[in-house]
C-alpha positions, 0 to 999 in steps of 0.5 A: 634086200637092203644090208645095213651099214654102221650108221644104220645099224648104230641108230637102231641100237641107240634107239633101244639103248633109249626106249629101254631107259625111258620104259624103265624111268615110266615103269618106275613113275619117274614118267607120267603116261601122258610124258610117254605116250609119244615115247612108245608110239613112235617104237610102235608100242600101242595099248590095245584092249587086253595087252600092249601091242609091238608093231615091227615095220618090214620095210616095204613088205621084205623079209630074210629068213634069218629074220624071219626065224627071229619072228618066230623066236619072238613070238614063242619067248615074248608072245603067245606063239603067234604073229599078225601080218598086217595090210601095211606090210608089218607085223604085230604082237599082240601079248607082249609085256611092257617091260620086256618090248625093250627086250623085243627090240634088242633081238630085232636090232640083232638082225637089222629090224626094229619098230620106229615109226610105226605109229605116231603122228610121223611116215610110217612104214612106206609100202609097195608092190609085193612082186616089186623086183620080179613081176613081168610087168614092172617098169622100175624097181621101187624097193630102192626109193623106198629104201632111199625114203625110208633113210630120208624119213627115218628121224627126220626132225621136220616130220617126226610131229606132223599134225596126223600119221603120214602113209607113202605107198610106191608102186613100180609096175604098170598094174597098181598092186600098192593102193596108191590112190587111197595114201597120203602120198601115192607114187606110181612110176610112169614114163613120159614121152622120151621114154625116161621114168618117173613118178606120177605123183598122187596126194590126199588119198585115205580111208578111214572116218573120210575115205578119199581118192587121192589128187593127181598133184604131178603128172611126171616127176622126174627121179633125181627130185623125188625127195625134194619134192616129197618134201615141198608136200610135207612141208605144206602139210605142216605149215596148213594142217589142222593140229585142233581137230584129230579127225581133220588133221589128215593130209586128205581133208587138207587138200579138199578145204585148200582146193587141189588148185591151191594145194598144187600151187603151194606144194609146187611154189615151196618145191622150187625153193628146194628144187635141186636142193641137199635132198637132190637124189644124186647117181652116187646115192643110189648107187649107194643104196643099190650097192648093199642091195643083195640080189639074187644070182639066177640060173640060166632056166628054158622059159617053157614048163618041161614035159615032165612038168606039164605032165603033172600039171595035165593030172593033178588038178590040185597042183593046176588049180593051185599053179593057176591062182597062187603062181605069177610070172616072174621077169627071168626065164624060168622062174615065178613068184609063189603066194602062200595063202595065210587064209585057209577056211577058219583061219583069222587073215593074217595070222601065223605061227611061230612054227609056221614061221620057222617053216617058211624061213626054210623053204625061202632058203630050199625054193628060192635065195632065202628071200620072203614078202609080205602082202598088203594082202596079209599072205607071204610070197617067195618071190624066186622059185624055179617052175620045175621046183613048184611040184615039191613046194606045192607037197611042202606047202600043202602040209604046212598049210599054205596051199589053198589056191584062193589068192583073188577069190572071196575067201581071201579075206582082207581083215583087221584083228577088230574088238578081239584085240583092238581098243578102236573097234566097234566090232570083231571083224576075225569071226565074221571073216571065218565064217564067211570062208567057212560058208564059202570054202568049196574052191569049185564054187569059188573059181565059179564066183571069179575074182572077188576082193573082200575086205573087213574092218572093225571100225571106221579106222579102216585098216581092213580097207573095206571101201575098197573092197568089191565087197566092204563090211565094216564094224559098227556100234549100235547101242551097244551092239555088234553090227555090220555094214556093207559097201559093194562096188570098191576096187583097189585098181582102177581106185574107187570106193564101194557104196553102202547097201543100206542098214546095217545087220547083225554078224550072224546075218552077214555070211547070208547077206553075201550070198544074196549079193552073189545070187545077183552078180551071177544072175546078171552077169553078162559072162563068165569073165564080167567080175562082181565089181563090173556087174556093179559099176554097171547096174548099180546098186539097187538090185543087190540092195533089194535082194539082201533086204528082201526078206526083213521086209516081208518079215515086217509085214508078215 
């Protein structure tokens, strides 16, 4: 992972040195809360609907244990001893208080981390692949340009007011594990015909009020330009986006009002008067970059399990499930990355303990080079561990409660906190997320059902991406009411957003609802390996909208 240097580490100071004056001058109402609104949001301090909440960027979902440690520190001192990872590969504190954040960002500085930038109308945290510099089927390694532009947009005054949040998501590998379509700007690494790499080039993706793939604007960027020409779309972001409307402001509904014509011919006019420009990514940058990037020093390991390994693999089906869904292979020989399951039946997506915490910081240094990734998913993983060592982490995590092998089964649950903590949200989205996976809690029925993605959100803000979601729910209001909508059919990879089933039900009929959807799926299934989301794309919707439906009608007509 990216070590600071002086410049990095003095901004990061400078900037609590000045939050702390600023909270202190609105403490003592020398600022009006309009004055510092901007102040806070852009040091990731929101009001939500009991406390402020601290969102702690983790640049592109990685984590060392000391940080890690200091988390959890956080959590106990300045918390309520918990901590929320979020599908944007951060994490929240959802009890702080006021006057202490500045405090909270001191103990961050101290150990390279802060909060710039997680929210605020500027780019935010940018994401990627969270097996990025260890899967099998990776191309390029994205963490070093997302390092290179989290330093480019890191107060950028030319971006830091742009008309809506601005969200880039990087992907190095031939499987989309980053969401690219559904960002404002998606980069997926790609070769072209002489074999160079390069980034395909997505815009206007989103979800939210207005979900929307995104536009293909490149089809080959080649990597020295990847700055210049990040900065021909922002800037025609901010000379075209609309700053009178917050609902219309998003890059997306830019791109469609244009026309992806137009807007590729903007982006591209501006780009060439910037083309090889300052921002030209010259092999000293990079190397630069590269340079403080601490890598892990691996052994040289036989590629095939030991004996003694598959032997216990043969009588231990616990340890074969677990390996089989929560285990993937790693580019060296002898290693794989582990997911920790942050989604034990009952436990809100997400969450984890200052304890919880602590232990993972621990087995990251005893499994592995002390090294942890967050998932857009909201689970962690330890991306370097030595398959002979899997038994003995598998005994560690299960007593630790991060064993359950549901990684792409439904009980994974993607899940925002929604009205529990939210001001936003229409509807809690933490209850209707337990109960689901307590209905569905048996693994035997689960590895039944295969790989299915279901995703939550409490309002149409959409940070449960429910519309990609195989299966989507979605909070609403309804006259004051709680109730739930569903969209079936969404998938991350090959992007495509989920159809709404009909009316929405109320909480307590939703885990009931899922299973009528899962009675059609296996009913129609053509085999074991067709997924829900195929089953969909192929039949349509209207069987499993009858199915859910059925019994209010006859309800009614009793």
């Amino acid at each position: 992972m990216y070590q600071y240097d002086e410049i990095d580490q003095r901004l990061v100071d400078e900037r609590v040195s000045q939050f702390r004056e600023q909270t202190r001058r609105f403490l003592d109402g020398q600022l009006s809360e309009e004055d510092f609104r901007p102040l806070r949001l852009q040091n990731g301090l929101y009001i939500q609907r009991h406390a402020p909440m601290l969102r702690v960027a983790i640049p592109y979902g990685v984590l060392a244990a000391r940080q890690l440690r200091r988390l959890a520190h956080i959590a106990r001192t300045y918390d309520r001893g918990v901590g929320h990872f979020s599908t944007r590969q951060n994490i929240q504190f959802n009890w702080p208080q006021l006057a202490q954040v500045p405090d909270i960002l001191a103990e961050l500085a101290a150990v390279q981390m802060h909060a710039i930038q997680t929210s605020g109308n500027c780019v935010r945290n940018t994401t990627t692949d969270h097996f990025a510099g260890v899967a099998a089927d990776e191309l390029i390694d994205p963490r070093i340009y997302c390092e290179v532009i989290r330093q480019w947009s890191t107060f950028h005054p030319e971006f830091a007011f742009l008309p809506r949040k601005f969200k880039i998501a990087v992907n190095g590998a031939l499987q989309d594990r980053a969401a690219t379509w559904v960002h404002d700007i998606g980069l997926h690494a790609v070769r072209d015909d002489q074999g160079q790499v390069g980034f395909r080039v997505i815009v206007g993706g989103g979800l939210g009020r207005t979900p929307m793939l995104g536009v293909l604007v490149r089809e080959f960027l080649p990597l020295p330009h990847l700055l210049t020409y990040l900065e021909a779309i922002l800037r025609v972001y901010n000379r075209y986006g609309r700053r009178d409307n917050k609902q219309k402001a998003r890059i997306k509904i830019l791109v469609k009002a244009l026309t992806p014509e137009r807007f590729i011919r903007e982006v591209e006019t501006e780009w060439l008067r910037w083309k090889d420009g300052p921002s030209t990514l010259l092999p000293q940058e990079l190397a630069r970059i590269e340079a403080r990037m601490q890598r892990p020093h691996y052994a040289s390991l036989p590629a095939a399990p030991s004996m003694a390994l598959q032997q216990m693999l043969a009588q231990q089906p616990g340890l074969r499930r677990w390996r089989e869904r929560n285990v993937q292979a790693h580019q060296v020989p002898g290693y794989a990355a582990v997911t920790l399951s942050l989604k034990a039946p009952g436990q809100a997506p997400g969450d984890i303990s200052a304890a919880q915490m602590d232990a993972v910081a621990d087995l990251s240094e005893q499994f592995g080079f002390g090294e942890i990734r967050v998932s857009h998913e909201q689970n962690l993983i330890l991306p370097d561990v030595e398959q002979e060592q899997l038994p003995a982490l598998y005994a560690a995590l299960k007593s630790w409660g991060f064993a359950t092998p549901n990684i792409g089964l439904l009980s994974n649950i993607i899940s925002c906190p929604g009205g529990d903590y939210c001001a936003l949200a229409n509807a809690r989205s933490i209850p209707v997320a337990q109960a689901i996976s307590q209905r569905f809690g048996d693994l035997q029925r689960l590895e039944e059902i295969g790989a299915l993605d279901l995703n939550i959100s409490g309002c149409m803000n959409a940070c449960g991406h429910h519309h990609v979601g195989h299966i989507g729910i979605l909070g609403v209001d309804k006259q004051g009411a709680e109730f739930y909508q569903i969209t079936i059919g969404g998938r991350q990879a090959p992007a495509r957003l989920g159809r709404v089933i009909g009316p929405a039900l109320a909480a307590e009929q939703v885990p009931d609802a899922i299973e009528r959807l899962l009675e059609v799926y296996l009913e129609q299934r053509r085999h074991e390996e067709e997924l829900f989301v195929e089953v969909v794309e192929r039949i349509g919707i209207e069987p499993f909208k009858e199915r859910v439906y059925a019994e209010e009608r006859q309800a009614l007509c009793a």
